[in-house]
C-alpha positions as semicolon CSV with decimal commas, in nm:
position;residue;x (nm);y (nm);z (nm)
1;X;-2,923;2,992;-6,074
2;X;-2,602;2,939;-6,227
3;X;-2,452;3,270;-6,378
4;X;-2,521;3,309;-6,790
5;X;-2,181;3,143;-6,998
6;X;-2,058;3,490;-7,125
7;X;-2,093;3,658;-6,726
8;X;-1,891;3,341;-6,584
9;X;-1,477;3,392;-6,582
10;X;-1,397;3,051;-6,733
11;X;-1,588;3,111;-7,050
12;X;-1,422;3,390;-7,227
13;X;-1,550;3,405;-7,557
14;X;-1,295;3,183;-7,716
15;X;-1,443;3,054;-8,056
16;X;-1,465;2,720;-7,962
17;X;-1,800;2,617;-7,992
18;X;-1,932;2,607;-8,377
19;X;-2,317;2,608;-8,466
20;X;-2,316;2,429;-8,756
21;X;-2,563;2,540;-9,043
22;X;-2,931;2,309;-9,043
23;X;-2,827;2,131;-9,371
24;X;-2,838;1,743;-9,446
25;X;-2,499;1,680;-9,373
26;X;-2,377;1,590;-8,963
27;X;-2,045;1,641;-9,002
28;X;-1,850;1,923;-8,825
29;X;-1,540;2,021;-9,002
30;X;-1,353;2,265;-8,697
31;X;-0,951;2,219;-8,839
32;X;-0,941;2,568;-8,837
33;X;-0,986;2,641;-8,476
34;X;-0,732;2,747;-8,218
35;X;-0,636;2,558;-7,903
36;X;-0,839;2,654;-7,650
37;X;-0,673;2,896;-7,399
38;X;-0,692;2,714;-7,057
39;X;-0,795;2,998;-6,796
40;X;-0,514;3,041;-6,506
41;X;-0,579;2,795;-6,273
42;X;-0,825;2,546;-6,471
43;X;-0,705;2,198;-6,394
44;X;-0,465;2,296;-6,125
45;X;-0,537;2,043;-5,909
46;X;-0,630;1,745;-6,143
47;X;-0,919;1,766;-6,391
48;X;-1,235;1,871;-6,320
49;X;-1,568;1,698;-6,250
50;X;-1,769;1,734;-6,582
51;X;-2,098;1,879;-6,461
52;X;-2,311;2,195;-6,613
53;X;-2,491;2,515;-6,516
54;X;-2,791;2,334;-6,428
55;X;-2,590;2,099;-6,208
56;X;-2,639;1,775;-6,420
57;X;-2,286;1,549;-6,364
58;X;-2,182;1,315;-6,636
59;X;-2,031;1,023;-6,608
60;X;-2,150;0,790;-6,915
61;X;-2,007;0,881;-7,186
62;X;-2,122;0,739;-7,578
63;X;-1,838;0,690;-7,810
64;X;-1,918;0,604;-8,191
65;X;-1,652;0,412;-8,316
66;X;-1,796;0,462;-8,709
67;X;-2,045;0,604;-8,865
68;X;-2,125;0,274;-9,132
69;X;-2,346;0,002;-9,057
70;X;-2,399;-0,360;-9,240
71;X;-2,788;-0,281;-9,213
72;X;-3,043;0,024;-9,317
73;X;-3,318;0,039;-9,059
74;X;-3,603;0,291;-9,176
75;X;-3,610;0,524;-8,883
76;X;-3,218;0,549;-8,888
77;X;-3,060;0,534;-9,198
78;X;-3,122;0,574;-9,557
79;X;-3,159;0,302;-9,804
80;X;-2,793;0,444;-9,945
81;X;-2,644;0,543;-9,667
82;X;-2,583;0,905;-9,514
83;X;-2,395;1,149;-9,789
84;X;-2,177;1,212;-9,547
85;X;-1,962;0,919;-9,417
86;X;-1,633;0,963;-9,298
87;X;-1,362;0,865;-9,438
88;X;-1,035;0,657;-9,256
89;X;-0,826;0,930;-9,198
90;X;-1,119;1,139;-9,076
91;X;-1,222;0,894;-8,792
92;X;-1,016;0,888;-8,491
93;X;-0,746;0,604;-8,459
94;X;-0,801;0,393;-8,207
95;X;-0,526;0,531;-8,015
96;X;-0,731;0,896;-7,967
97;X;-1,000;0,735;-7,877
98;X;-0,807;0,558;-7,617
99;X;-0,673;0,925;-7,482
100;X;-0,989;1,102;-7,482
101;X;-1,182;0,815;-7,294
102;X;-0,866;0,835;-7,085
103;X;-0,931;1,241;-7,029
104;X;-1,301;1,204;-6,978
105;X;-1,197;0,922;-6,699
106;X;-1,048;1,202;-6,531
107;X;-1,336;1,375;-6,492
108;X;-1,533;1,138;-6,358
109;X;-1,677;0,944;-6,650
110;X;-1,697;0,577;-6,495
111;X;-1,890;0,398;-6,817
112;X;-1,861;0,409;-7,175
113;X;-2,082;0,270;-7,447
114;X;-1,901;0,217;-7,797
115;X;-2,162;0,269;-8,040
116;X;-2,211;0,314;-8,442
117;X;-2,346;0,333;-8,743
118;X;-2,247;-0,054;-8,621
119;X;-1,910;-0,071;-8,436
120;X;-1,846;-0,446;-8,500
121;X;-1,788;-0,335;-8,884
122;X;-1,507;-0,125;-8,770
123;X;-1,152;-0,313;-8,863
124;X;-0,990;-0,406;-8,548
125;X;-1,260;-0,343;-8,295
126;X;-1,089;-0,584;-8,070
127;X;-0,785;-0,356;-8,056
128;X;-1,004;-0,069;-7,928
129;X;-1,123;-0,235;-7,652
130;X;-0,803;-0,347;-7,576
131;X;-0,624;-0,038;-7,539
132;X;-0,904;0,125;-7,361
133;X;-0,921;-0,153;-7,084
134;X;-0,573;-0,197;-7,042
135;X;-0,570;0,206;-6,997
136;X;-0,863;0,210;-6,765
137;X;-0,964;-0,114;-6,618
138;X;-1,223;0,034;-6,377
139;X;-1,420;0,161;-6,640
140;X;-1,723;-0,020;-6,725
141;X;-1,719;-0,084;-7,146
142;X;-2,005;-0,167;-7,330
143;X;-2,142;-0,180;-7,683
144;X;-2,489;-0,131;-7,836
145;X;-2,477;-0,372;-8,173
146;X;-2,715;-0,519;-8,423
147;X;-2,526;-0,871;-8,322
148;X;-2,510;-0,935;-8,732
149;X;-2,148;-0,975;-8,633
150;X;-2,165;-1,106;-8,271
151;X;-2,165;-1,495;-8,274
152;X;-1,791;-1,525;-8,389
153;X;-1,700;-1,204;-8,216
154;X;-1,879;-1,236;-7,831
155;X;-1,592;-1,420;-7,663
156;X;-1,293;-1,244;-7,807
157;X;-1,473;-0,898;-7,667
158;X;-1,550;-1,050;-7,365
159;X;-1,212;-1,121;-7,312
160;X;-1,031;-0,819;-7,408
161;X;-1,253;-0,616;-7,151
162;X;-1,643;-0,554;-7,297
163;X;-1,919;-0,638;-6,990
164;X;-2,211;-0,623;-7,209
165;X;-2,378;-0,546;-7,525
166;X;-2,712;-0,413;-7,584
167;X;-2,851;-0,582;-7,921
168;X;-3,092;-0,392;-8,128
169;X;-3,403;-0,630;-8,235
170;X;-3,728;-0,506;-8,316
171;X;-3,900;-0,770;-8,444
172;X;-3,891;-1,181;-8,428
173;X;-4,033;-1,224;-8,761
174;X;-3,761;-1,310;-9,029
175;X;-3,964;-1,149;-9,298
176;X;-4,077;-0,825;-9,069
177;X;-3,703;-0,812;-8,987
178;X;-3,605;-0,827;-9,306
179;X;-3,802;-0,544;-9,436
180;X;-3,754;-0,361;-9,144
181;X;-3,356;-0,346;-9,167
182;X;-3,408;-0,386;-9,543
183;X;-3,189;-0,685;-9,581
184;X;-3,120;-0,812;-9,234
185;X;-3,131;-1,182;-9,182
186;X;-3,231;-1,279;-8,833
187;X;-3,068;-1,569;-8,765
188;X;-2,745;-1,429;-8,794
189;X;-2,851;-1,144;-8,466
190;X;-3,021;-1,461;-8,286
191;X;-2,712;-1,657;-8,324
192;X;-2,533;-1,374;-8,215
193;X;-2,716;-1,327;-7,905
194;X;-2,689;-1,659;-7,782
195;X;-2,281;-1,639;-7,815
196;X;-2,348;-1,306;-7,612
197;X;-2,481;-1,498;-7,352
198;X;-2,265;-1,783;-7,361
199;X;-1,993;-1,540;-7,347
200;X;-2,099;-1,421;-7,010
201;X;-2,174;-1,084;-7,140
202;X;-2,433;-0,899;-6,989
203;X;-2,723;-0,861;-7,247
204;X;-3,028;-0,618;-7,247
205;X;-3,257;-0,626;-7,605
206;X;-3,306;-0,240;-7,760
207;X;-3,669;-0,213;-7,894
208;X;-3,822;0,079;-8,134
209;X;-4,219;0,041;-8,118
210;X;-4,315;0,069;-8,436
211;X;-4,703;0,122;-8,523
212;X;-4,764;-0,088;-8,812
213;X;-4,469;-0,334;-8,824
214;X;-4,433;-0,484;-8,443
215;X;-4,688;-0,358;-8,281
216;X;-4,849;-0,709;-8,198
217;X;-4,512;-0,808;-8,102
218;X;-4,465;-0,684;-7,739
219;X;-4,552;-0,936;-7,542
220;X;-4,412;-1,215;-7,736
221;X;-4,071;-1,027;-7,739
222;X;-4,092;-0,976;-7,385
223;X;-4,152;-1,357;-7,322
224;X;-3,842;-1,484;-7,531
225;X;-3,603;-1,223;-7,394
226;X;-3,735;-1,331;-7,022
227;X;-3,665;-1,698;-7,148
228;X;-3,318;-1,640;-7,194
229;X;-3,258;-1,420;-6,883
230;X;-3,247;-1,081;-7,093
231;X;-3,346;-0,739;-7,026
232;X;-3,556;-0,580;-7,297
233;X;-3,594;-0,202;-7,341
234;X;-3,875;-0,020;-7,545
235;X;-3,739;0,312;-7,741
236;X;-3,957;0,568;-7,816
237;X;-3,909;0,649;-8,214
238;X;-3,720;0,975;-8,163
239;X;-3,764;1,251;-8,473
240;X;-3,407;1,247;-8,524
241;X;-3,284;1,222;-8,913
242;X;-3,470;0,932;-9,087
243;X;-3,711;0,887;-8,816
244;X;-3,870;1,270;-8,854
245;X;-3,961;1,123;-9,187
246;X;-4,173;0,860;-9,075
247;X;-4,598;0,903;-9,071
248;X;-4,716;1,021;-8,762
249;X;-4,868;0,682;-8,647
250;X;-4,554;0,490;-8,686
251;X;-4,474;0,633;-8,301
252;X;-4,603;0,424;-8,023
253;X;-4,528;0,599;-7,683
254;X;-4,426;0,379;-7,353
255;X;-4,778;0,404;-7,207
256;X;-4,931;0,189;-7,532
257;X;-4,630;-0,048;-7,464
258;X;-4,726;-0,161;-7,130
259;X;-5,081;-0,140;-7,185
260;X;-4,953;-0,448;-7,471
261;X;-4,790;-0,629;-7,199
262;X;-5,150;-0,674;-6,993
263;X;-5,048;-0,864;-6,675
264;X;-4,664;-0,965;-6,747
265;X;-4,565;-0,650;-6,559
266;X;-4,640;-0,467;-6,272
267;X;-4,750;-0,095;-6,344
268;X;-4,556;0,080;-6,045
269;X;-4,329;0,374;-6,045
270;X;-4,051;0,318;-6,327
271;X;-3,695;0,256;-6,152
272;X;-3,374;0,331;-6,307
273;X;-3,044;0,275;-6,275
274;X;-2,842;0,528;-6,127
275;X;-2,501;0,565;-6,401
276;X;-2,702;0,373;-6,621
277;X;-2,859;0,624;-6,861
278;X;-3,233;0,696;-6,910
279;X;-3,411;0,381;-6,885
280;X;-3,623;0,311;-6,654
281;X;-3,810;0,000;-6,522
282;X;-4,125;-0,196;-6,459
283;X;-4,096;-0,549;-6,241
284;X;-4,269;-0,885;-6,376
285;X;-4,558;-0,935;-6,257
286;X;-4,508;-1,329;-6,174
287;X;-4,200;-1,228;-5,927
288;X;-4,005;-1,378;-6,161
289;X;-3,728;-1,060;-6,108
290;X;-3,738;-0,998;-6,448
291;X;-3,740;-0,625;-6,586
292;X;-3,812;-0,493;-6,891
293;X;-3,739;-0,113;-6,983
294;X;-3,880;0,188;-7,101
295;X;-3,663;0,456;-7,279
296;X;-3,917;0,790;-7,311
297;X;-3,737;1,041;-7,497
298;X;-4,087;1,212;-7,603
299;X;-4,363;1,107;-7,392
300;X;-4,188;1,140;-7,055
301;X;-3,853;1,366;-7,093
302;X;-3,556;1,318;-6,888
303;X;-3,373;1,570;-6,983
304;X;-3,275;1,718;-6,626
305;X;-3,144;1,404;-6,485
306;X;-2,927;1,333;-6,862
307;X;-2,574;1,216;-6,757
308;X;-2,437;1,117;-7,075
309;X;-2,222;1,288;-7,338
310;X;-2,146;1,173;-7,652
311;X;-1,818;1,190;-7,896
312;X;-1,918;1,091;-8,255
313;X;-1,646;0,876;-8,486
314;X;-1,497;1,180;-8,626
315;X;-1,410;1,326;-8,284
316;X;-1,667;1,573;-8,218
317;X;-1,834;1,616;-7,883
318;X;-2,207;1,604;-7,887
319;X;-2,398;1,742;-7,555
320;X;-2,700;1,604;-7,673
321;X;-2,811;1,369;-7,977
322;X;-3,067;1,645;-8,088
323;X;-2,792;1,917;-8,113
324;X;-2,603;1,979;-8,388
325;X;-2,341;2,207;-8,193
326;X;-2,005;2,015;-8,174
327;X;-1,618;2,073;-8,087
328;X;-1,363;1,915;-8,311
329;X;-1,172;1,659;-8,009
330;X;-1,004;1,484;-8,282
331;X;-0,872;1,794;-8,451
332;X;-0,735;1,944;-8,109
333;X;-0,566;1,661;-8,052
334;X;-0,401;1,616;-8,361
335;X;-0,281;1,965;-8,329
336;X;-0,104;1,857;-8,000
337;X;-0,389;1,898;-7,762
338;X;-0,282;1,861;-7,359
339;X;-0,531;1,655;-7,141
340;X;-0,647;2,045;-7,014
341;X;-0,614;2,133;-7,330
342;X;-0,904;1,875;-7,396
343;X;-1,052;1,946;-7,058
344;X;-1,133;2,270;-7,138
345;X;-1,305;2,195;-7,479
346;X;-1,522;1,909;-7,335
347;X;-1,609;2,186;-7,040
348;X;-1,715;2,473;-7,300
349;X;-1,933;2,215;-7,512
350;X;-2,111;2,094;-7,216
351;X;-2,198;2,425;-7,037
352;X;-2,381;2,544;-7,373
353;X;-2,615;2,243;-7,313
354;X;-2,968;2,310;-7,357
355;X;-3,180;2,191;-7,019
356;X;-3,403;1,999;-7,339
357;X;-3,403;1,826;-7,675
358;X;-3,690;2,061;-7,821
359;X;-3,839;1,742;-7,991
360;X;-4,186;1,855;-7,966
361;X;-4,151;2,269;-8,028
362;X;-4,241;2,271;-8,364
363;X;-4,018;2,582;-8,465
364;X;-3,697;2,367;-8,364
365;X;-3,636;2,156;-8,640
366;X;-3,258;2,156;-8,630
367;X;-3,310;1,724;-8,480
368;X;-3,471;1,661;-8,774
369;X;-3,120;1,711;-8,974
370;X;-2,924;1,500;-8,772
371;X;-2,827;1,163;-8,911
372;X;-2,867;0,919;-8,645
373;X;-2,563;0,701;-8,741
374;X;-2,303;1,006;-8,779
375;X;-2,411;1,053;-8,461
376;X;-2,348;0,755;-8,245
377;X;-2,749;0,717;-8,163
């Protein structure tokens, strides 16, 4: 077993890490901290791999790019908006983002996922990708998106380096859809998924069961994203922020999805996809090849094989999405941070991961108080 942080030589007790106080607000203010002092001989040869005491590696990493969205979905955000948006000068520019994506490259981060609040309504998007791909071409760049921005947008990211988008959709309905993103219009996301695909962008649909508003959706959902050649993905309803608010019998676990889908699919073993995050897979039953995924953050944890990391718009590095424990990137590098320098700090946040999210023990509450837009979902 891995020695304890404090009993291992590279973790002298630096300061680094800040436990932020369980209050509403997600943001993590660390201006005040030192530079990290790199231990004699960290990076010596070239960066190191990014892995943890439990011997997880990570190589996805989850970038927010903002923290706003153009929508309001119940179990994410509230009808106003977080309290606590950033302001401009408080995100990072484009430009940091580019260097710590660069950095995390180093250590062996081979996909990233540009996520929100909704990154399409960040000015200059375009840019971002841009600068990233022309930085690191082998990476594999992606973006999760509510598409309300998509159909004039899909070609021009397709052609400054994005692969693929994953499109959140929870319902067909205009009028469900509408209540459930309290204002959303669908035609706007369908439109945008068919310039998606037109694009040549590789497309998978993200899918929160929701008892009481889709719940005799599933299979018809299923059936139109097969139509079109599209992945879709069920996501557990995770107590995170907004969504710890909703009634017990809004949450629908996997099983109760695939019981839905009857005979479309073929109740084997769930598959993933190694580098591809937690999602795993059941085949159509009709041999079809289609896929469609399951995401089980509660009923089926998979928190030992987790290989993502996530940085949230302001610059803070986020183990896990139910942790509230973050390191200021943006604030080290704006004090003149070297890639160790950065290194290091991404190294210290990670080895005080938890091995679990502690959704279900119900003296943890500290997930609960974590908005999911500040946090890049």
């Amino acid at each position: 077993r891995p020695q304890p942080l404090d009993e291992r030589p590279w973790f002298t007790k630096l300061g680094l890490v800040h436990r932020l106080p369980v209050t509403p607000s997600a943001n993590s203010d660390l201006a005040g901290a030192d530079l990290p002092v790199v231990p004699v001989g960290f990076a010596a040869g070239g960066l190191p791999r990014l892995t943890d005491p439990t011997g997880r590696a990570y190589d996805y990493l989850r970038y927010s790019v903002t923290d706003r969205c153009d929508l309001a979905c119940r179990y994410c955000m509230p009808e106003t908006g977080e309290d606590d948006h950033a302001l401009r000068p408080e995100l990072t520019s484009f430009e940091e983002i580019t260097r710590i994506v660069e950095v995390f490259a180093q250590m062996g981060v081979r996909r990233v996922r540009f996520t929100g609040g909704e990154p399409l309504v960040r000015k200059g998007v375009l840019k971002l990708i841009e600068l990233v791909h022309r930085a690191r071409p082998e990476l594999s760049l992606v973006m999760t998106t509510n598409a309300t921005r998509l159909a004039e947008l899909a070609h021009p990211l397709q052609r400054a380096g994005l692969s693929g988008v994953n499109i959140s959709i929870d319902t067909l309905d205009p009028e469900n859809f509408r209540d459930v993103t309290r204002g959303g219009d669908l035609g706007r996301v369908l439109a945008g998924i068919h310039a998606a695909l037109d694009a040549g962008l590789d497309v998978k649909l993200n899918v929160v069961p929701l008892g009481g508003t889709n719940d005799d959706e599933f299979g018809r959902i299923v059936d139109w994203a097969w139509d079109l050649g599209i992945t879709p993905r069920f996501i557990e309803l995770m107590p995170i922020g907004e969504g710890a608010k909703l009634p017990p019998e809004t949450f629908i676990d996997a099983n109760a999805v695939v019981g839905a889908l009857g005979d479309r699919v073929i109740e084997h073993t769930r598959v993933g996809v190694d580098g591809h995050g937690p999602a795993r897979y059941l085949e159509a039953a009709d041999g079809s090849g289609h896929r469609v995924g399951f995401i089980t953050a509660l009923s089926d944890e998979f928190c030992a094989s987790c290989n993502r990391v996530r940085v949230t718009a302001r610059g803070d590095i986020r183990a896990c999405l139910a942790s509230r424990r973050a390191v200021s990137l943006r604030d080290l590098l704006r004090k003149g941070a070297s890639d160790a320098d950065l290194a290091w700090a991404v190294h210290w946040a990670i080895n005080g991961k938890a091995e679990g999210h502690s959704f279900l023990d119900h003296l943890a509450d500290e997930h609960e108080n974590v908005g999911m837009s500040l946090i890049g979902g």
